[in-house]
N, C-alpha and C positions, 0 to 999 in steps of 0.2 A: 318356522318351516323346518321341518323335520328331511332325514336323506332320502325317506321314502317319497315325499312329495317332488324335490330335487330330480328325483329320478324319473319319476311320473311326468313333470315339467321336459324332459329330454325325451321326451315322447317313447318312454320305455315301457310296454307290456308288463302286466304283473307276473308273467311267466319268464318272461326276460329278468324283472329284478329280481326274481326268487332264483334265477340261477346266476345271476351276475352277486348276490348276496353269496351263493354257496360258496362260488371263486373265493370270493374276500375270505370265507370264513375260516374252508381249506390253507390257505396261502397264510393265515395267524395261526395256525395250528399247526405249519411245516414249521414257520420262526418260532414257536413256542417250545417245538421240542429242543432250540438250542439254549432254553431260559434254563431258569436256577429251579428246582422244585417247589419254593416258594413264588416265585415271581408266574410258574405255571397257575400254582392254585388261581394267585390273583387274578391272570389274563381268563382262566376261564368263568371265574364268579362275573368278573365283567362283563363276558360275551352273554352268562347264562342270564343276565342281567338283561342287558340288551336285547334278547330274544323275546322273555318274557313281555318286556314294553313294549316293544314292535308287535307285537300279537294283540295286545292291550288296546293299541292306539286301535288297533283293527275294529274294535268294537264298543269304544266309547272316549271321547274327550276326554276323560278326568286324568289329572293326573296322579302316577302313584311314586312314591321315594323308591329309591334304592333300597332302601331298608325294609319296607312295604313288601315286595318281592323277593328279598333273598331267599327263604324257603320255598318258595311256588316253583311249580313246572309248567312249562306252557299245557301240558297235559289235563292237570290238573287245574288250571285257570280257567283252559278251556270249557273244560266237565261242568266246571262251577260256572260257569257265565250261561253252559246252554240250560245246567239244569236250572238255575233261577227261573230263566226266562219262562222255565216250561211251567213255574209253578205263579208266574206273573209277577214275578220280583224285577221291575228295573234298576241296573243301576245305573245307578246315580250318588251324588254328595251322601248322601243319605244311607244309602244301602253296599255305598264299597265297600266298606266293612265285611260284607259277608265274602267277599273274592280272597281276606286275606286273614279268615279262620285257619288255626290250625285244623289237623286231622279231627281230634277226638273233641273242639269246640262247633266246629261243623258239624260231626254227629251228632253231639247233643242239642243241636238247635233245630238239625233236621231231618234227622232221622237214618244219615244215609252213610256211607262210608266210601272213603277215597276209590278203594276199590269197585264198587260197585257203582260210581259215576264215571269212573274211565270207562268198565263196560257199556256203560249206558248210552255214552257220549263219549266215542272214540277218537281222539285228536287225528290217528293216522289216515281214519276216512275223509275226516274232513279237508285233510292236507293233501289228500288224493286226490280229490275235488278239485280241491286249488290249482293244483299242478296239471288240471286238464284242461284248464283255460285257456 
């Protein structure tokens, strides 16, 4: 059980935990500015960390490393997960593979470039969406 289901269990709105999420996030990010600028990078690879898997979990089971996602933006996850779907690609064990291309190995496989899937498939519409629930 993960903190999103935790919270879901406390009979919390997903508009409640996206803003009860924000709190938390704000509130490590006031304590962060009194870290070391090492100890900053680290807290934030770990949250950008955390973001990315909480968005993950949003749209499939599998699970993926830390190391899996150190380069990814939820942005860019996103892009990649809606544009598979558009062209019938599930993922799955089989095809996670393709969520954790780089740039120019996802060009070459399918034509398309980072840029041109964010426009395609905008994460902030989608987050706007979210946030209207």
């Amino acid at each position: 059980m993960d903190i999103l289901d935790i919270y879901k269990t406390l009979g919390l709105t997903d508009k409640e935990i996206k803003s009860l999420t924000n709190q938390i996030f704000e509130t490590k990010l006031e304590l962060a500015n009194n870290l070391s600028d090492e100890h900053q990078y680290l807290l934030n690879k770990k949250l950008h960390q955390a973001e990315v898997q909480n968005y993950l979990k949003n749209f499939t089971e599998l699970e993926f490393s830390e190391d899996d996602i150190m380069h990814q933006t939820v942005e860019i996850v996103y892009a990649k997960i809606m544009f598979l779907a558009s062209i019938g690609i599930e993922i799955n064990n089989q095809n996670k593979k393709y969520i954790l291309l780089d740039e120019d190995k996802f060009y070459h496989t399918f034509g398309i470039t980072y840029e041109e899937l964010t426009n395609l498939y905008p994460y902030k519409e989608y987050e706007e969406n979210i946030n209207k629930r």
